[in-house]
Steps between C-alpha positions, in 0.01 A plus 500: 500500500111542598569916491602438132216298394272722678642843299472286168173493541400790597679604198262249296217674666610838465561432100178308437279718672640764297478315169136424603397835561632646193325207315834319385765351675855634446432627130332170407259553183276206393367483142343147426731276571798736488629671780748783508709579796839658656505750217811773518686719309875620518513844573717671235747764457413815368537527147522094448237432154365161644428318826489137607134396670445126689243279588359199578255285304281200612268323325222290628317332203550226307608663238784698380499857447715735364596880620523656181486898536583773813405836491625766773432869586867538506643389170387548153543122426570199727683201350516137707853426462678168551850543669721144531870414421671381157847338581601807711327743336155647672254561254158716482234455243176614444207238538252568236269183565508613862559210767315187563323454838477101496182332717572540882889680391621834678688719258725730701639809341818653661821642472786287286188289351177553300357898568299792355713741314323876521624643187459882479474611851308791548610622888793320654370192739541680876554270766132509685304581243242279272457440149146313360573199286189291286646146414315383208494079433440286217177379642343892529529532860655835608673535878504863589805561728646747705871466556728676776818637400787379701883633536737459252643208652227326589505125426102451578185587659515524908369112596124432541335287661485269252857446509470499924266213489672302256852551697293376832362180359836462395632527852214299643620229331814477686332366837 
């Protein structure tokens, strides 16, 4: 059991330090009170017109705030789509008031829920690559991001450390 422990956190280590010396920890970009994290993107096949980006949203302040626009370098528009079930029926809309942040709320964007939409893509999303996104909220802040394209299956971002550390004071808590 101590051999496991120990490898965790070296793993914590290993993913700090490298969030520290790149300036932010597993993707994590503050603005204000808003911080963006665990972006990703869904790498695409070839000719496919849109793509499906994810992310998650926290917000610090007091008060709400709303993420109203997303740009990207690969799509001429990005919508923030809401995706949720109507009697059996799944159904996508467009959000065109954006989505509320609430005081101390994480917003988490991911497949089968709420997600960006890039509309018009302009190169197919590979698997490994990057694509630049600027979130724009209600309040004026802007979160520059840069988000990793994973496989076409891919159901989220590889875990951070965030995640670690919240699944160990989970287990400590068994004792």
């Amino acid at each position: 059991m101590r051999r496991i422990s120990l490898s965790v956190a070296v793993l914590i280590a290993m993913l700090a330090g490298a969030g520290a010396a790149s300036g932010q920890a597993d993707g994590q970009r503050r603005q204000g009170s808003l911080v963006a994290s665990a972006a990703w993107a869904r790498a695409t096949p070839r000719n496919a017109p849109v793509g499906g980006a994810y992310l998650t949203l926290f917000n610090h302040g007091a008060t709400s705030d709303r993420l109203i626009a997303v740009a990207t370098s690969a799509s001429g528009k990005t919508e923030i789509h809401q995706m949720r079930m109507e009697g059996n029926v799944m159904v996508m809309r467009a959000m065109p008031d954006g989505i509320e942040i609430g005081p101390h709320q994480t917003v988490t964007l991911s497949p089968g829920g709420n997600h960006l939409m890039l509309m018009g893509l302009m190169t197919p999303l590979m698997e490994g690559g990057k694509l630049n996104a600027t979130l724009t909220f209600q309040s004026g802040a802007k979160i520059e991001l840069e988000v990793p394209v994973l496989g076409m299956g891919a159901k989220g971002p590889p875990m951070t450390a965030d995640d670690m550390n919240g699944m160990l004071d989970d287990h400590d808590h068994h004792h």
